[in-house]
C-alpha positions in Angstrom: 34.9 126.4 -148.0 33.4 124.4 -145.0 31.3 122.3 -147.3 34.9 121.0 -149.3 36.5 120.8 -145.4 33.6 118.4 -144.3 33.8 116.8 -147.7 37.7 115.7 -147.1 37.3 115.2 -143.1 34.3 112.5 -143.8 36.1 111.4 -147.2 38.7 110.2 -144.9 36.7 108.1 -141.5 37.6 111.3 -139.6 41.1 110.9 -139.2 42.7 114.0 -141.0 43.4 117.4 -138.8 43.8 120.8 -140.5 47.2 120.4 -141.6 46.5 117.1 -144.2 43.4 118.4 -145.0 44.6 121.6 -146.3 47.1 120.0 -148.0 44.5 117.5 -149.7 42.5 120.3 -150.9 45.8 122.5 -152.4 46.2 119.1 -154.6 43.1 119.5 -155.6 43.7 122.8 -156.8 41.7 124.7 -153.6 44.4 127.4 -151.7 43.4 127.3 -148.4 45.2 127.8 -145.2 46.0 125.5 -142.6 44.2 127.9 -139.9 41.4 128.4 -141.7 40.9 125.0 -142.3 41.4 124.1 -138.4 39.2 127.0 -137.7 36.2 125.6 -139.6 36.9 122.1 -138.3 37.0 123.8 -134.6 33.6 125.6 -135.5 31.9 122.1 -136.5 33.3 119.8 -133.8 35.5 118.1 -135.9 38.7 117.0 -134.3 40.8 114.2 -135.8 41.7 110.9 -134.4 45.5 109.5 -133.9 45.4 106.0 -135.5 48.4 104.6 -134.3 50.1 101.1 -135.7 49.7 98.1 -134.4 53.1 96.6 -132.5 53.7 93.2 -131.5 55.0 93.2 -128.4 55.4 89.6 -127.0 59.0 87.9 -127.5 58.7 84.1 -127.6 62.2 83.4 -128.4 63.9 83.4 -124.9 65.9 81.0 -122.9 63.2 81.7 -119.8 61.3 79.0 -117.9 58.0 78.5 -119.2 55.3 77.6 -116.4 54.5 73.5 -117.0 51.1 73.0 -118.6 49.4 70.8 -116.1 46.0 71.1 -117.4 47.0 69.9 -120.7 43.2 70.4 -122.3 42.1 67.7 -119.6 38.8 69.9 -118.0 36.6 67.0 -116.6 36.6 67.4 -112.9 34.5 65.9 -110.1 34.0 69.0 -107.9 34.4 72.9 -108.0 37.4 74.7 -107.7 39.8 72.1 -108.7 40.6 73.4 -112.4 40.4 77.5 -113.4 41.6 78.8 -116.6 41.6 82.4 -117.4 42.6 84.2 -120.4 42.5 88.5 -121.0 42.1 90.6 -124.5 42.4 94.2 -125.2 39.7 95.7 -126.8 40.3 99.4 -128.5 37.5 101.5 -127.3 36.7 105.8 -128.7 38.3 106.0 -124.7 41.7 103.8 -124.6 42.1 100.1 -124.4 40.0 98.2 -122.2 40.9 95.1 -120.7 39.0 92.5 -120.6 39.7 89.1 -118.3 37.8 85.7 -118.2 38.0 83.0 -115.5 36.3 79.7 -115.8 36.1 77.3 -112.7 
């Protein structure tokens, strides 16, 4: 039984728990329970992952004043610290998101 488990968990990047795989494996024509089936996955070390969706969360259609670009792709500059630009990114990690910022002078 923990050889079709491991089969289905692997078979599917790691991302089912008990419950779907148990239900994959009654599809397939295999009656097995949902605790037994979390019970062998607990005995292995086999835990499943959340994949959440990906949601957009920036709204450029508002009547709010938008800073002025004054750099306006011009980066030539005769000394240090007269021009910085910065920018940041998320980056998924098996931890949470990370986030990530860049500064050029």
């Amino acid at each position: 039984m923990a050889e079709l488990v491991r089969e289905e968990y692997f078979k599917n990047h790691r991302i089912p728990g008990a419950a779907k795989i148990s239900r994959m494996l009654k599809k397939q024509g295999t009656l097995v329970g949902q605790r037994t089936v979390a019970g062998i996955m607990l005995e292995n070390g086999w835990k499943s992952r959340v994949v959440k969706k990906y949601k957009a969360t920036t709204n450029s259609n508002h009547n709010l004043p938008v800073a002025e670009n004054i750099l306006n792709q011009d980066f030539t500059t005769t000394h240090q610290n007269q021009k910085w630009v910065s920018d940041i990114t998320y980056i998924h990690t098996d931890e949470g998101w990370l986030y990530l910022a860049g500064i050029l002078d």
